[in-house]
N, C-alpha and C positions, 0 to 999 in steps of 0.2 A: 186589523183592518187592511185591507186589500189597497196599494196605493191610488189605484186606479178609482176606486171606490173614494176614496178619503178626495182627492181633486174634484173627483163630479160634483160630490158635497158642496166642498167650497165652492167651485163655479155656480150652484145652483143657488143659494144660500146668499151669494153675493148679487148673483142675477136677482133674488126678487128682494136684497133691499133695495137696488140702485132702482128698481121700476117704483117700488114705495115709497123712495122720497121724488121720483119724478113724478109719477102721482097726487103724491101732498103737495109739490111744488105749484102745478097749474091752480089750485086754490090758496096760494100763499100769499101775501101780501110782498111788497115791493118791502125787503127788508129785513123781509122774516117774523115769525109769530114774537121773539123777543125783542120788547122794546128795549134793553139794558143788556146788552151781547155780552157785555165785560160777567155780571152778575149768570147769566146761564152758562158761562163758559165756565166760572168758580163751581155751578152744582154738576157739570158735566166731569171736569176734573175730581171733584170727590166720589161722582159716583162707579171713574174708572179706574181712579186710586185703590179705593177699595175691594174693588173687583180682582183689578193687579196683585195686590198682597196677598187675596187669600188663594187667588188660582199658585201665583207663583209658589208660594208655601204646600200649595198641593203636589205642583209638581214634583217639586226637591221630594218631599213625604213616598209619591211614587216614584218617583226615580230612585230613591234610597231604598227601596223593598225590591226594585226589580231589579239591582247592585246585587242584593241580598242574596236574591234568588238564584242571580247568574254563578256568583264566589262559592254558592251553596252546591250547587251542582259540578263546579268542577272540582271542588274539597271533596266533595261524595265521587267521585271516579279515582280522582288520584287515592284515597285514603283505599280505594276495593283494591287496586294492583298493591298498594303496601300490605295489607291482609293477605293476596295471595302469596305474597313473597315468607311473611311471615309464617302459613302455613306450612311449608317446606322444614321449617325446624321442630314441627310439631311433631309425637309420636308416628312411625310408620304408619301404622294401622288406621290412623284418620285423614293422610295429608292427602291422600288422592278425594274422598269425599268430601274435605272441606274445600277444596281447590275447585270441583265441580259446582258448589254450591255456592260460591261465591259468581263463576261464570254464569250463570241461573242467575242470579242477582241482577246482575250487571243487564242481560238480557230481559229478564221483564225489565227493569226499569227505562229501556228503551223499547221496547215493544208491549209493553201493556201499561205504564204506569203514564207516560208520555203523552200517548194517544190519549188517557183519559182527560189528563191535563187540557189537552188542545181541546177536547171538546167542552172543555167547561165543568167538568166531573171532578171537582177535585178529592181526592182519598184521602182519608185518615189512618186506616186500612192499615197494619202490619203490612209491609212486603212478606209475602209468604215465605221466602227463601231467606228472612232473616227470621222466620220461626224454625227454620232447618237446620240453619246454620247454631241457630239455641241448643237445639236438641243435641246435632251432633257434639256440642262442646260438652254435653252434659258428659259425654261418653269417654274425654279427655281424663287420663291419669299422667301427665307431665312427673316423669322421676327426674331424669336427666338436666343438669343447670341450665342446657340448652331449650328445653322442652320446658323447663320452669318461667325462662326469660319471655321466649316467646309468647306462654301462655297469658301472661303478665300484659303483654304487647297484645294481644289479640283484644284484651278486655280493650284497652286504652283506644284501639283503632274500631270496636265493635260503637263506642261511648260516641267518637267524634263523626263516624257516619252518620248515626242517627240524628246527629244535630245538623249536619250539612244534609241531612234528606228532609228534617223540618223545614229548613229556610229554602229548600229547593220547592216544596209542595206549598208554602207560607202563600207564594203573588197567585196562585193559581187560585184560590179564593175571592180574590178580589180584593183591593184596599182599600180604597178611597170608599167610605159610608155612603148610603144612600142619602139622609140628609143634607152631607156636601154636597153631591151630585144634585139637591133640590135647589140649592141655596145660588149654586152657582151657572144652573141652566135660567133662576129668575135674575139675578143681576145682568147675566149678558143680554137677557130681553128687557132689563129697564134699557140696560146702556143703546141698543139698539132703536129701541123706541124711541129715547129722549133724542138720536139722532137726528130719524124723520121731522123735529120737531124746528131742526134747524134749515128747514124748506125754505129757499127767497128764490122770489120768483124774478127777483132781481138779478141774479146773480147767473153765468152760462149754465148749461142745463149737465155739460159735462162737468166741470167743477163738482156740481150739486152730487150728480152718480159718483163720481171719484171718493170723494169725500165718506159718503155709506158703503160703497164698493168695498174702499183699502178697510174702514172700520172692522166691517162685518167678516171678510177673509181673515184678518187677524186673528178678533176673537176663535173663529168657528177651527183657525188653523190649530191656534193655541189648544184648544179643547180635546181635538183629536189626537194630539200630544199626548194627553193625557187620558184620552181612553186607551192607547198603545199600549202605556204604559203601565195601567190597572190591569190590562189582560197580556202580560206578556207571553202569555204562552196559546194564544187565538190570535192577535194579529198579525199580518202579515208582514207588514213593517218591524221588523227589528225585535221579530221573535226569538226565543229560546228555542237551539233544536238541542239533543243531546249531542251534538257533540263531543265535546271531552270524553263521556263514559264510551261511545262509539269509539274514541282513538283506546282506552283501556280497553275492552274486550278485546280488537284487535294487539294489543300488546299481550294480554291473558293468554290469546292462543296461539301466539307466538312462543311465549313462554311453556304451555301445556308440550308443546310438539321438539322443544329442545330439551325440557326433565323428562320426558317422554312418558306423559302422563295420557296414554290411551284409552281410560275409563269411558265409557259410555257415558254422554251427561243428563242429566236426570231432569233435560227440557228439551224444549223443543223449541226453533229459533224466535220466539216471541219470550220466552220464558216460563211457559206452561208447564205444570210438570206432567210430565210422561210415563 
């Protein structure tokens, strides 16, 4: 979500509760609707208490999947420059097309796998260029201790991609269930409701707005917290870009152009194949 956008919100959100309890206040009684303030203050405290625990508990929950997500992704960029290095001890006859198919890699997953991410798509989808990258290995006969080690190695780093590309693709689904998201859009409207309720027409008119004002901005601030954070890879605020794997490809082809691997590559700059 757009910062700009998340502020209107709140400003707007806060503006009509402060008009609602000024509002309810012109018909309030000198005092307010509760005769026993101590006793609604005890049901307003439980009903924010509650609200408290389960949002806070929701956060951590998302903030620990969009952790997840972030470590996931840069495990998956560094773990493809390890793969490439690895490929260099591999038989002659594969080490320039698996080097290729790795940079392929690398580049859909910033130009086609990302984009779908950000728009809400999220894939299950083989990376195609780890079907490539299958095949070519099928094509590996490793004799040499060298070419044995490595091949060894390639397994090991082909195993720990696929898990840092799970938890990279994991938040882009979405976390937080739709039931929470029910549970916890009707608590913030008890909480705010039971506020109105504390209208004294006794009391300045500004206190009265302050009062629902700071309530209602908290809540609504809190919440879009955690929408951020369910979609980390849509909003705006403190999105996921690729990064990391952008700094590896540019390490990749820094690397291609010093073993002087001039193969044609078998994508085109999105990761298409060509």
């Amino acid at each position: 979500m757009h910062v700009v956008l998340a502020t209107l919100i709140i400003v707007i959100a806060s503006a009509l509760a402060i008009a609602g309890i000024l509002t309810v206040r012109r018909h309030a009684p000198e005092g307010g609707y509760f005769t026993n303030g101590d006793r609604a203050a005890g049901v307003f405290g439980v009903l924010a208490t509650g609200f408290a625990l389960l949002l806070g508990f929701v956060v951590f929950l998302a903030f620990t999947k969009y952790d997840e997500s972030r470590a996931g992704s840069e495990a998956e960029a560094l773990v493809l420059v390890q793969q490439f290095e690895t490929a260099q001890l591999m038989p002659v006859e594969v080490r320039s097309r698996l080097s290729g198919e790795l940079f392929c890699y690398g580049r859909s997953v910033v130009g086609t796998e990302w984009p779908a991410m950000r728009s809400g798509d999220a894939t299950e989808h083989i990376n195609p260029w780890a079907v490539a990258l299958f095949r070519s290995l099928q094509t590996v006969h490793p004799e040499a201790p060298s070419e044995q080690s490595a091949y060894d190695a390639w397994l090991d780093h082909t195993s720990t991609r696929e898990e840092a590309r799970r938890d990279r693709l994991h938040a882009a689904e979405g976390i937080v269930p739709l039931s929470v998201w029910i549970v916890l859009f009707f608590s913030a409207g008890l909480i705010l409701l039971y506020v109105l309720f504390f209208a004294d027409s006794g009391e300045p008119a500004i206190a009265q707005g302050l009062m629902a004002g700071t309530v209602t901005a908290g809540i609504v601030a809190t919440m879009l917290v955690l929408v951020a954070l369910d979609s980390p890879y849509q909003s705006r605020v403190g999105r996921l870009e690729p990064v990391a794997m952008q700094r590896s490809l540019e390490a990749l082809d820094e690397a291609r152009t010093l073993l002087q691997l001039d193969d044609p590559l078998p994508c085109d700059e999105s990761g298409r194949p060509v």
